[in-house]
N, C-alpha and C positions, 0 to 999 in steps of 0.2 A: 659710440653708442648706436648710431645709425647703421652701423656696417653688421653688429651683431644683431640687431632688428631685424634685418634684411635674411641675412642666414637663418635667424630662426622661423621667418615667416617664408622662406623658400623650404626650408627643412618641412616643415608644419604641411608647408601644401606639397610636396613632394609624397612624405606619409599619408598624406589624404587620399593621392591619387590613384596610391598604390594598394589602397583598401579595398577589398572587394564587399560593393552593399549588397548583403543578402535580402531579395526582394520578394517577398511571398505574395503570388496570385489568389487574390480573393473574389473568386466566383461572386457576379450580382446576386439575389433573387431570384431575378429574371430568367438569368443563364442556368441557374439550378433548377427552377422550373421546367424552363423548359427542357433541361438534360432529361429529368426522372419521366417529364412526360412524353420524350422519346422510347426511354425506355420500357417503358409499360406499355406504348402502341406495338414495338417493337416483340415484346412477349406475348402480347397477345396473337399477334401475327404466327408467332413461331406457332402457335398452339395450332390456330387453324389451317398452318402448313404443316402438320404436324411432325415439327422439326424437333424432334426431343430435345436434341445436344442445344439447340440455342435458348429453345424455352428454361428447360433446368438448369443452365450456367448462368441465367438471370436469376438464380436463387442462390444467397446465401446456404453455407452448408448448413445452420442451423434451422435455417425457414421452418415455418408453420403455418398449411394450408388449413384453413377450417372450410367445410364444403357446406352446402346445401342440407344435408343428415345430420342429424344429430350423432350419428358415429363418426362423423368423416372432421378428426382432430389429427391432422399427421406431422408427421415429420415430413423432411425432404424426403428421403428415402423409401417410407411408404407411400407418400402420394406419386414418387418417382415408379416405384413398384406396380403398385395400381393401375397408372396412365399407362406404363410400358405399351400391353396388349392394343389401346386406342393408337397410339404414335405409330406405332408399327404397320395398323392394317393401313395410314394414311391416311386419317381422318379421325384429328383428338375433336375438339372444340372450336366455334368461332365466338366469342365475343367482341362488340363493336362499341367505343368508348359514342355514349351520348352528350357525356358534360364529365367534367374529371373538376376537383380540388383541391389543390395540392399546398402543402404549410411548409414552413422553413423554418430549422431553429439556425439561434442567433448565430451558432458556430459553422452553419450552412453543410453540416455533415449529417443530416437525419432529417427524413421526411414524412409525414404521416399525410395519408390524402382518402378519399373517397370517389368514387365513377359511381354513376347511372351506366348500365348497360345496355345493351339489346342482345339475346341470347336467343338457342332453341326452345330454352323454359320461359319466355318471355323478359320482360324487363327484370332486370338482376342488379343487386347494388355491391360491388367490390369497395371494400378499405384495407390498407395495410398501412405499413411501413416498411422504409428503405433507409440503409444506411452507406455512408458511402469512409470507404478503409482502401486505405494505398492508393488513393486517386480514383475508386471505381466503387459505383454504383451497387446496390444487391438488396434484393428483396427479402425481409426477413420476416414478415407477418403477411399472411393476405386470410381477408375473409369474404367469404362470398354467400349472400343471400337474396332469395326471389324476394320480390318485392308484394305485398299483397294487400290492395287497396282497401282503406278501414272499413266498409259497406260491405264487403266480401269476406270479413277476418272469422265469422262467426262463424260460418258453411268452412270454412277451413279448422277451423278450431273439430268442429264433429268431423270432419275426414280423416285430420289424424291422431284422435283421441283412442283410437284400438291399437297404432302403434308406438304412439307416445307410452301408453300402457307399459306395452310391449319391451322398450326402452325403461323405462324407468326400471324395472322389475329387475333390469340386467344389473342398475348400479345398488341397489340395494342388495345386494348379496356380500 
Protein backbone atom coordinates (compact mmCIF):
# COMPACT_ATOMS: atom_id res chain seq x y z
CA UNK A 1 0.00 0.00 0.00
CA UNK A 2 3.02 2.11 0.71
CA UNK A 3 4.66 1.55 -2.66
CA UNK A 4 1.43 2.76 -4.52
CA UNK A 5 1.28 5.94 -2.07
CA UNK A 6 4.42 6.64 -3.18
CA UNK A 7 3.78 6.44 -6.93
CA UNK A 8 0.77 8.27 -6.70
CA UNK A 9 2.22 11.06 -4.70
CA UNK A 10 5.33 11.28 -7.14
CA UNK A 11 2.82 10.93 -10.12
CA UNK A 12 0.58 13.93 -8.43
CA UNK A 13 3.79 16.00 -7.96
CA UNK A 14 5.39 15.29 -11.26
CA UNK A 15 1.70 16.52 -12.82
CA UNK A 16 2.03 19.48 -10.60
CA UNK A 17 5.25 20.42 -11.96
CA UNK A 18 4.66 20.23 -15.16
CA UNK A 19 1.65 22.61 -15.08
CA UNK A 20 2.07 25.86 -16.24
CA UNK A 21 0.39 28.64 -13.59
CA UNK A 22 -0.84 31.18 -15.55
CA UNK A 23 -0.10 34.32 -13.58
CA UNK A 24 -1.90 37.70 -14.43
CA UNK A 25 -0.01 41.05 -13.46
CA UNK A 26 -2.10 43.22 -11.62
CA UNK A 27 -1.10 46.90 -11.77
CA UNK A 28 -1.35 48.77 -8.08
CA UNK A 29 -3.27 51.89 -7.93
CA UNK A 30 -0.37 53.48 -7.62
CA UNK A 31 1.36 52.09 -10.74
CA UNK A 32 -1.88 53.04 -12.82
CA UNK A 33 -1.67 56.37 -11.43
CA UNK A 34 1.10 57.13 -12.10
CA UNK A 35 1.11 55.36 -15.70
CA UNK A 36 -2.04 57.77 -16.86
CA UNK A 37 -0.24 60.60 -15.15
CA UNK A 38 2.68 60.12 -17.49
CA UNK A 39 0.67 59.98 -19.95
CA UNK A 40 -1.15 63.07 -19.87
CA UNK A 41 2.31 65.22 -19.04
CA UNK A 42 3.46 63.31 -21.87
CA UNK A 43 0.55 64.74 -24.25
CA UNK A 44 0.56 67.72 -23.23
CA UNK A 45 4.08 68.15 -23.92
CA UNK A 46 3.39 66.79 -27.44
CA UNK A 47 1.01 69.62 -27.99
CA UNK A 48 3.43 72.40 -26.99
CA UNK A 49 6.19 70.61 -29.25
CA UNK A 50 3.70 70.54 -31.46
CA UNK A 51 4.21 66.97 -32.29
CA UNK A 52 0.92 66.00 -33.95
CA UNK A 53 1.64 62.23 -34.45
CA UNK A 54 2.50 61.78 -30.60
CA UNK A 55 -0.30 64.11 -29.23
CA UNK A 56 -3.10 62.49 -31.53
CA UNK A 57 -1.79 58.54 -30.96
CA UNK A 58 -2.56 59.50 -27.18
CA UNK A 59 -6.14 59.61 -28.45
CA UNK A 60 -8.31 56.89 -28.69
CA UNK A 61 -9.98 56.61 -32.28
CA UNK A 62 -13.15 57.42 -30.82
CA UNK A 63 -12.11 60.45 -28.36
CA UNK A 64 -14.12 63.52 -27.86
CA UNK A 65 -12.54 66.84 -27.32
CA UNK A 66 -15.00 69.50 -25.96
CA UNK A 67 -13.08 73.00 -26.10
CA UNK A 68 -13.52 76.11 -24.51
CA UNK A 69 -16.74 77.29 -27.27
CA UNK A 70 -19.62 76.14 -27.23
CA UNK A 71 -19.20 74.76 -30.78
CA UNK A 72 -16.05 73.00 -30.16
CA UNK A 73 -17.75 69.12 -29.51
CA UNK A 74 -15.38 67.06 -31.73
CA UNK A 75 -14.36 63.98 -32.69
CA UNK A 76 -10.89 62.87 -33.04
CA UNK A 77 -10.71 63.72 -36.60
CA UNK A 78 -12.23 67.09 -36.36
CA UNK A 79 -10.31 68.33 -33.64
CA UNK A 80 -7.26 66.44 -35.55
CA UNK A 81 -8.45 68.61 -38.57
CA UNK A 82 -8.65 71.78 -36.79
CA UNK A 83 -5.16 71.69 -34.79
CA UNK A 84 -3.59 70.41 -38.18
CA UNK A 85 -2.77 74.26 -39.32
CA UNK A 86 -1.51 75.07 -35.24
CA UNK A 87 0.99 71.64 -35.26
CA UNK A 88 2.20 72.39 -38.44
CA UNK A 89 3.39 76.16 -38.24
CA UNK A 90 5.21 74.77 -34.82
CA UNK A 91 3.45 75.92 -32.21
CA UNK A 92 -0.15 74.15 -31.15
CA UNK A 93 -0.68 74.96 -27.35
CA UNK A 94 1.32 74.83 -23.89
CA UNK A 95 -0.71 73.68 -21.03
CA UNK A 96 1.09 73.14 -17.63
CA UNK A 97 -0.56 70.51 -15.16
CA UNK A 98 -0.87 72.67 -11.70
CA UNK A 99 -2.60 69.69 -9.58
CA UNK A 100 -3.99 66.58 -11.63
CA UNK A 101 -6.69 63.89 -9.80
CA UNK A 102 -6.86 60.85 -11.03
CA UNK A 103 -9.66 57.83 -9.97
CA UNK A 104 -9.30 54.13 -10.58
CA UNK A 105 -12.00 51.51 -11.12
CA UNK A 106 -11.86 48.40 -9.37
CA UNK A 107 -10.74 46.48 -12.62
CA UNK A 108 -7.86 49.21 -13.00
CA UNK A 109 -8.79 49.58 -16.83
CA UNK A 110 -10.50 53.07 -16.91
CA UNK A 111 -9.62 56.33 -15.37
CA UNK A 112 -11.65 59.48 -15.06
CA UNK A 113 -9.39 62.44 -13.45
CA UNK A 114 -9.50 66.31 -13.46
CA UNK A 115 -6.07 69.03 -13.80
CA UNK A 116 -6.06 72.64 -12.79
CA UNK A 117 -3.97 74.15 -15.57
CA UNK A 118 -1.96 77.08 -16.42
CA UNK A 119 -2.53 78.07 -20.16
CA UNK A 120 -2.33 81.19 -22.48
CA UNK A 121 -6.19 81.91 -21.35
CA UNK A 122 -5.07 81.68 -17.93
CA UNK A 123 -5.93 79.13 -15.48
CA UNK A 124 -8.07 76.28 -17.32
CA UNK A 125 -9.48 73.12 -15.80
CA UNK A 126 -9.23 69.76 -18.06
CA UNK A 127 -11.26 66.39 -17.18
CA UNK A 128 -11.50 63.23 -19.10
CA UNK A 129 -11.23 59.82 -19.35
CA UNK A 130 -8.87 57.04 -20.24
CA UNK A 131 -9.25 53.64 -20.87
CA UNK A 132 -6.72 51.29 -21.10
CA UNK A 133 -7.30 47.94 -24.11
CA UNK A 134 -4.51 45.45 -25.22
CA UNK A 135 -2.24 46.68 -22.35
CA UNK A 136 -2.31 50.58 -23.48
CA UNK A 137 -3.55 53.59 -22.34
CA UNK A 138 -5.83 56.15 -24.72
CA UNK A 139 -7.66 59.08 -24.05
CA UNK A 140 -11.30 58.89 -24.79
CA UNK A 141 -13.00 62.05 -23.36
CA UNK A 142 -11.27 65.38 -22.55
CA UNK A 143 -12.94 68.45 -21.66
CA UNK A 144 -11.56 71.69 -21.32
CA UNK A 145 -12.79 74.87 -19.54
CA UNK A 146 -11.42 78.38 -18.27
CA UNK A 147 -11.90 78.76 -15.07
CA UNK A 148 -13.68 81.92 -13.87
CA UNK A 149 -13.80 83.19 -10.32
CA UNK A 150 -17.48 83.42 -8.77
CA UNK A 151 -16.96 87.51 -8.11
CA UNK A 152 -16.23 87.81 -11.85
CA UNK A 153 -19.06 85.35 -13.20
CA UNK A 154 -21.58 88.25 -13.74
CA UNK A 155 -19.20 90.64 -16.13
CA UNK A 156 -18.84 87.46 -17.99
CA UNK A 157 -22.31 86.30 -18.14
CA UNK A 158 -22.97 90.23 -20.15
CA UNK A 159 -19.87 89.60 -22.40
CA UNK A 160 -21.15 86.59 -23.79
CA UNK A 161 -24.79 87.02 -23.80
CA UNK A 162 -24.76 88.45 -27.63
CA UNK A 163 -23.05 85.43 -28.54
CA UNK A 164 -24.60 82.91 -26.50
CA UNK A 165 -27.66 84.50 -28.35
CA UNK A 166 -26.00 83.97 -31.36
CA UNK A 167 -25.41 80.27 -30.51
CA UNK A 168 -28.50 79.33 -29.24
CA UNK A 169 -30.43 80.62 -32.38
CA UNK A 170 -28.16 78.14 -34.34
CA UNK A 171 -29.71 75.02 -32.39
CA UNK A 172 -33.21 76.00 -32.47
CA UNK A 173 -33.52 75.71 -36.09
Amino acid sequence: MKKYFLVLLVLISFYNCTLQKKVEYSPTVVVVKANVNTLLDDWHKAASEANYEDYFGKMDSLSVFIGTDATENWSKTQFADFSKPYFDKGKAWSFKPLERNIYVNEAKDFVWFDELLTTWMGTCRGSGVLEKKQNVWKIKHYVLSVEIPNNDIQAVILAKKKSDSLFLSTLNK
